[in-house]
C-alpha positions as CSV (number, residue, x, y, z in Angstrom):
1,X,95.0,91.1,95.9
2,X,96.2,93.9,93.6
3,X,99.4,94.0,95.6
4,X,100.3,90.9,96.0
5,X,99.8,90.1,92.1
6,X,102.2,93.4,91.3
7,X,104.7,92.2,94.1
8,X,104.9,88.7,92.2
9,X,105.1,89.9,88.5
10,X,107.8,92.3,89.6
11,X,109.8,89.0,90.9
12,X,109.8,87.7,87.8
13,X,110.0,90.4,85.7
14,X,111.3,90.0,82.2
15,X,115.2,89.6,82.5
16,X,115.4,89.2,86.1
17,X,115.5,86.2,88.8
18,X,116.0,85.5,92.1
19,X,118.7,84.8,94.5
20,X,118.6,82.5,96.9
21,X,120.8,83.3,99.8
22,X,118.8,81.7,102.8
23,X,121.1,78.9,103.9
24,X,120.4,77.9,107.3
25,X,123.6,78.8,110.0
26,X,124.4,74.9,109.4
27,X,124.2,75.1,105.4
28,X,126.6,77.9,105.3
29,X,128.9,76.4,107.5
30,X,129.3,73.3,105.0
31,X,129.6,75.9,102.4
32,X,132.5,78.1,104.5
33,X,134.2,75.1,105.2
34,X,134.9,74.1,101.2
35,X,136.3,77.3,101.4
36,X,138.2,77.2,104.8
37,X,136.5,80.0,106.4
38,X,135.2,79.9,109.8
39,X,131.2,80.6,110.4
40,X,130.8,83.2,112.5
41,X,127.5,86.2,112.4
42,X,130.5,88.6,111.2
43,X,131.7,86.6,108.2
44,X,128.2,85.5,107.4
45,X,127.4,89.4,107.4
46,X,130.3,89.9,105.2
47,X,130.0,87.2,102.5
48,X,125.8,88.6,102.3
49,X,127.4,91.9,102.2
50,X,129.9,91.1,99.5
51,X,126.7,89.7,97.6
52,X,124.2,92.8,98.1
53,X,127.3,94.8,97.2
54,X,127.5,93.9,93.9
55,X,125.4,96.5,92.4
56,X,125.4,95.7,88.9
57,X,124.0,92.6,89.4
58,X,121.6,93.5,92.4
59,X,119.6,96.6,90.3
60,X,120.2,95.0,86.4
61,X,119.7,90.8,87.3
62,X,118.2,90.2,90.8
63,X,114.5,91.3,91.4
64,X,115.0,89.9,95.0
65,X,116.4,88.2,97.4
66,X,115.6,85.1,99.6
67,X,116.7,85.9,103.4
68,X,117.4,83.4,106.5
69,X,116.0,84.8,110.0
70,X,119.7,86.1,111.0
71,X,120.3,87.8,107.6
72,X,117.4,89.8,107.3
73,X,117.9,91.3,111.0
74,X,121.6,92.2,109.6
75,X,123.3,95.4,108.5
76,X,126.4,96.0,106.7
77,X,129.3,97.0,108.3
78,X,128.7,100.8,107.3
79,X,125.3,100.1,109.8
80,X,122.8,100.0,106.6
81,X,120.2,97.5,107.3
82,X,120.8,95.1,104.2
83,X,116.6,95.6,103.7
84,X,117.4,98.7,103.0
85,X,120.6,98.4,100.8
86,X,118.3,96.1,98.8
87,X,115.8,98.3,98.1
88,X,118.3,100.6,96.9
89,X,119.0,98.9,94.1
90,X,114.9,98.5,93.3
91,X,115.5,94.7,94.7
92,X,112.8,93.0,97.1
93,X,113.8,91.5,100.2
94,X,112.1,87.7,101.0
95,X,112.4,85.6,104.1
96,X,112.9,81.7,104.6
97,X,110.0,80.9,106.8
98,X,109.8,76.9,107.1
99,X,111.8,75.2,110.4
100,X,112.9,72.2,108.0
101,X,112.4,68.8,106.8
102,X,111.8,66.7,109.2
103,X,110.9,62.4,109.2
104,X,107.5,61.6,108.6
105,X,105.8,59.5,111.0
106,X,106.0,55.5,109.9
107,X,107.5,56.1,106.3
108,X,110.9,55.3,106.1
109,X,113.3,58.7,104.6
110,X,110.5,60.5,104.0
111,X,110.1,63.9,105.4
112,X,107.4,66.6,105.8
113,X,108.4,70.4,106.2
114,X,107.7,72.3,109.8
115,X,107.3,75.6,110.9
116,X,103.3,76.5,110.8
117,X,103.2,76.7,114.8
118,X,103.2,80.2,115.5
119,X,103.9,81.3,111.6
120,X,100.7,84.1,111.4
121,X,102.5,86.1,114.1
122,X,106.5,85.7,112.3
123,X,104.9,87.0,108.9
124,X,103.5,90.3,110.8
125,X,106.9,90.7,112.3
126,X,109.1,89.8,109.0
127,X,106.4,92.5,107.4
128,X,107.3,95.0,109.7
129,X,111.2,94.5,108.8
130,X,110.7,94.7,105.2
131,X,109.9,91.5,103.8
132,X,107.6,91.1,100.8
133,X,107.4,87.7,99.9
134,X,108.7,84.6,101.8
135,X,109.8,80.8,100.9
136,X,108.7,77.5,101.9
137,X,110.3,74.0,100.9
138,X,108.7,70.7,100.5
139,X,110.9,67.7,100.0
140,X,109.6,64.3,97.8
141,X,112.5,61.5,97.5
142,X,112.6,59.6,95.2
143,X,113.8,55.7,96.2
144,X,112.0,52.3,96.9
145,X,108.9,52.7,97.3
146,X,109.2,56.4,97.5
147,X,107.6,58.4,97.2
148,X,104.2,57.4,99.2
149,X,101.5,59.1,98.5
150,X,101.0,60.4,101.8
151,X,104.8,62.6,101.7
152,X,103.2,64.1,98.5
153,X,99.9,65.0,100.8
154,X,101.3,66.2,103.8
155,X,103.8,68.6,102.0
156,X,101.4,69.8,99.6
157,X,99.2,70.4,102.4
158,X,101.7,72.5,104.2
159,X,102.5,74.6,101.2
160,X,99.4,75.5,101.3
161,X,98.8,76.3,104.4
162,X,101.9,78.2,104.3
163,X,101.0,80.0,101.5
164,X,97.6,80.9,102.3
165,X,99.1,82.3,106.2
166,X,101.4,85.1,103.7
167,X,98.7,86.2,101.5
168,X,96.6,87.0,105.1
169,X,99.6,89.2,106.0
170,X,100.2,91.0,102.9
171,X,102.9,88.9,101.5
172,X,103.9,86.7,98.4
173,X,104.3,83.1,98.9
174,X,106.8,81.3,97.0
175,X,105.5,77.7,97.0
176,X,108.6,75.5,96.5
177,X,107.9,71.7,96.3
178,X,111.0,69.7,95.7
179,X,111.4,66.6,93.8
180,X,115.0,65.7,94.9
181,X,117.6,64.5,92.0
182,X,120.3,64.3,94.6
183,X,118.5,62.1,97.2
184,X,119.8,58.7,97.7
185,X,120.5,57.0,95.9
186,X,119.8,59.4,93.3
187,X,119.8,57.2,90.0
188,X,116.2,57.3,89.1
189,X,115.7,58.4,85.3
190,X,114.3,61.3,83.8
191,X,111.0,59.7,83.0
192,X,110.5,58.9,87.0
193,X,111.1,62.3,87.6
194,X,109.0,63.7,85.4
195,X,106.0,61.1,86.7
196,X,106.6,62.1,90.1
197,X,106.8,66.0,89.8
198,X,103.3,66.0,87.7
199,X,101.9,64.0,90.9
200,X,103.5,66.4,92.9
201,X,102.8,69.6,91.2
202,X,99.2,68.6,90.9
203,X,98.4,68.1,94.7
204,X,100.0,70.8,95.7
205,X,97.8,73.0,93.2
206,X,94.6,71.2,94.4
207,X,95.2,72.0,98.3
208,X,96.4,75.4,97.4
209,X,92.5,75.2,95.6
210,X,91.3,74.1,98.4
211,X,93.3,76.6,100.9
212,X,91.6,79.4,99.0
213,X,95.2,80.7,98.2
214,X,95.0,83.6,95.1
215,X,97.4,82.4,92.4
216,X,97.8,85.7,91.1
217,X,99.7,86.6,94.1
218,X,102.1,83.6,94.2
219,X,105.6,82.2,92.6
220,X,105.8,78.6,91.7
221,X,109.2,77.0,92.5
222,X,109.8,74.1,91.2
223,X,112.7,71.8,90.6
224,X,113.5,71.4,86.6
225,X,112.5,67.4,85.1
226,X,116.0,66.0,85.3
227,X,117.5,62.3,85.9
228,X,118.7,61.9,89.7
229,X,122.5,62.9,89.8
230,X,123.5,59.5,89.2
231,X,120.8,58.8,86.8
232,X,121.3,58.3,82.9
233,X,122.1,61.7,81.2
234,X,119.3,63.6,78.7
235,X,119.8,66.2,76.7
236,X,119.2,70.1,77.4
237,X,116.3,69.8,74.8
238,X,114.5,66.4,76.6
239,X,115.0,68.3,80.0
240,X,113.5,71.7,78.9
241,X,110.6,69.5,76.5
242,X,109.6,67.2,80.1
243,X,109.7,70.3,81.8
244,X,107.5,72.5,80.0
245,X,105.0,70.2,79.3
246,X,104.6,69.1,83.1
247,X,103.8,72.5,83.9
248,X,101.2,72.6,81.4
249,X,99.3,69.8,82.6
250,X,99.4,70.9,86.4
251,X,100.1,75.0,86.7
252,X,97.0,77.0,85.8
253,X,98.1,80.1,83.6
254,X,96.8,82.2,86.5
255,X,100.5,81.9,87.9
256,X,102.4,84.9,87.2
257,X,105.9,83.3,87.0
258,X,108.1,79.9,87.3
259,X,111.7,80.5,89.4
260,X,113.3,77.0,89.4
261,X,115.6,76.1,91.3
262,X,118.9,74.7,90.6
263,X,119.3,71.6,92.8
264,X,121.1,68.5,90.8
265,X,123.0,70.8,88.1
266,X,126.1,72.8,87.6
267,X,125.7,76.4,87.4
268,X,126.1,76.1,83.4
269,X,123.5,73.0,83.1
270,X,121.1,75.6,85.1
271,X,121.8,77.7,82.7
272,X,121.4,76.1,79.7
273,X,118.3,74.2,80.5
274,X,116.4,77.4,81.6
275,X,117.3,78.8,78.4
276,X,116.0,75.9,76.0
277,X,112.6,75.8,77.8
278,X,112.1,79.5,76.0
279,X,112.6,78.0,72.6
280,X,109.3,76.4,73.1
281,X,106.0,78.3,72.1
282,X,102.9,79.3,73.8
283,X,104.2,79.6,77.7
284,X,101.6,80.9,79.9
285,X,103.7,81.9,82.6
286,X,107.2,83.6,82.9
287,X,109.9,81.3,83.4
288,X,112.8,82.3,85.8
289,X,115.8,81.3,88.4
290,X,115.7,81.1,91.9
291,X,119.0,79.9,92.8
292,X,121.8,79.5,95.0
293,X,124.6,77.5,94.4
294,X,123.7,78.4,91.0
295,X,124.2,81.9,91.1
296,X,127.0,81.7,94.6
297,X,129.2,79.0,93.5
298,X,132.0,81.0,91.9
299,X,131.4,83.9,94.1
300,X,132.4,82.4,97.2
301,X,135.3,80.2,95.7
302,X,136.7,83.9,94.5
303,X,136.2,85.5,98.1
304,X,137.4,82.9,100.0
305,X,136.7,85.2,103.1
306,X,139.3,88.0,102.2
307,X,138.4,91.6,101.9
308,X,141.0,92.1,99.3
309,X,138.9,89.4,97.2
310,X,135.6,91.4,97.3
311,X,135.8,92.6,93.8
312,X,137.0,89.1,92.0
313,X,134.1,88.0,94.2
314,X,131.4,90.4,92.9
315,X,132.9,90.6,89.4
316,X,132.2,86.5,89.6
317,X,128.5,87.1,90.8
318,X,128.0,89.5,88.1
319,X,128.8,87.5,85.3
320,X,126.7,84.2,86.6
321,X,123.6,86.9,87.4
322,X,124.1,88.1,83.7
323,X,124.0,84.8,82.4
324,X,121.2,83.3,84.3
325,X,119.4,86.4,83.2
326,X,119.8,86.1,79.3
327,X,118.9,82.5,80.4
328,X,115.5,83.7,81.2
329,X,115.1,85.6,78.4
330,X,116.1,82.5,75.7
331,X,119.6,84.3,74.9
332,X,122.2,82.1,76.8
333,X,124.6,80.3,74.8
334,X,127.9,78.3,76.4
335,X,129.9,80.2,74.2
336,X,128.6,83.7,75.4
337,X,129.3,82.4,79.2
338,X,133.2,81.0,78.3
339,X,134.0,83.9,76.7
340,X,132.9,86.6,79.4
């Protein structure tokens, strides 16, 4: 278990996060389209590549990076596997292994996460590309009578399922259940959220007990305690206070490290509340991004699909890696971000 515990504190080693650049073919379509670009495997290749490219923030931010099945089979246009252009700058490579949400049996916009059919033999192939840790997302709603119980089961079950299968083939699991803020119709308050993501949290950790999964050699990712999007506003301080202290009730100390992810804020708000929750004493665990949007957003509003916007592009990556990583250190201020 020696490596998969020095694989997972390297991920969240002190200053550095992870990006999340997995979207599905259909995700980054939407995300093209904002911009006006057509998906195709060669402009997917070339907005990854304008990513990976950005050295700066690859080797000083970014300890590694979450892949979809296409992407990690990719190379840049100079024929460099991107694996490999990772590793160059020191930066782990990570696979998205789940199939997707998909409705739950006799409860009503509730879904439980697929992919575990044939999942043993994908990790010995993904291993044998490069990949040392991989990703799996569970999705709770929060609505009328949601969520049941049993969505909260059956997802924690998979995750550890899930997780268990990657430790048995060498790699890291990244155990990512979601409490959505930006479900419909997304106005639940901070104190639901909170309720919910301690139930969550909680079973998830008891069947990854019972899966016999080492914590040692996992990441926790976790959404942040926040209203839903069209919820009453809190403070950075409430959000980061909720946060911290459900983690201390359900994650054991075992856990190397915490990436959140971003889902339901602005790149700044991610920011911001990452950095607050170091202002509080006595954390166990590091605490740490895993985003996308989070850390893409600008980046792909600069590139708008044009070579001769690749450097705006990276420059714009750069400076939200930067910030995200004082952010895991307890240094971000909104000042330091407008003025950069």
């Amino acid at each position: 278990m020696s490596g998969l515990s020095d694989i997972a504190r390297q991920l969240v080693a002190p200053g550095k996060g992870i990006l999340a650049a997995d979207e599905s073919t259909g995700t980054i379509k939407k995300r093209f389209d904002t911009i006006g670009v057509q998906s195709t495997e060669t402009s997917r290749r070339d907005y990854r590549e304008m990513l990976f490219g950005a050295d700066e923030a690859m080797r000083e931010y970014i300890s590694g990076v979450i892949l979809f099945d296409e992407t990690i089979r990719q190379s840049a246009a100079d024929s460099t596997p991107f694996v490999d252009m990772l590793r160059a700058n020191n930066c782990l490579a990570g696979i998205k292994v789940d199939t997707g949400a998909k409705a739950l049996p006799f409860h009503e916009g509730e879904t439980v996460t697929e992919g575990l059919d044939g999942l043993r033999e994908r990790l010995a192939e993904y291993a044998k590309i490069g990949a040392a840790f991989a990703k799996w997302r569970g999705v709770i709603a929060i609505g009328e009578n949601k969520p049941s119980r049993a969505a909260i089961v059956a997802n924690a079950q998979a995750l550890a399922r899930y997780a268990a299968l990657c430790q048995e083939a060498g790699i890291v699991p990244i155990v990512e259940p979601e409490v959505l803020a930006d479900g419909k119709p997304g106005d639940h308050t901070v104190e639901i959220c909170e309720r919910v993501t301690t139930e969550a949290l909680a079973e998830t950790f008891e069947q990854l007990r019972l899966a016999g999964v080492e914590l040692e050699g996992m990441i926790l990712k976790p959404n942040m305690v926040i209203p839903g999007v069209n919820g009453p506003r809190v403070s950075v301080e409430d959000v980061a206070a909720r946060t911290v202290r459900t983690l201390k009730a359900t994650v054991p100390a075992s856990v190397p490290g915490i990436a959140f992810l971003s889902g339901g804020q602005t790149s700044e708000e991610a920011s911001a509340n990452l950095s607050a929750m170091h202002q509080i004493p006595d954390l166990p665990w590091r605490l740490t991004f895993s985003y996308g949007r989070a850390l893409q957003a600008e980046a792909l509003a600069a590139w708008g699909g044009k070579a001769e916007n690749v450097a705006a592009a990276r420059n714009a990556f750069v400076h939200r890696a930067r910030m995200n990583s004082l952010a895991s250190l307890g240094q971000w201020a909104p000042e330091i971000d407008r003025a950069a």
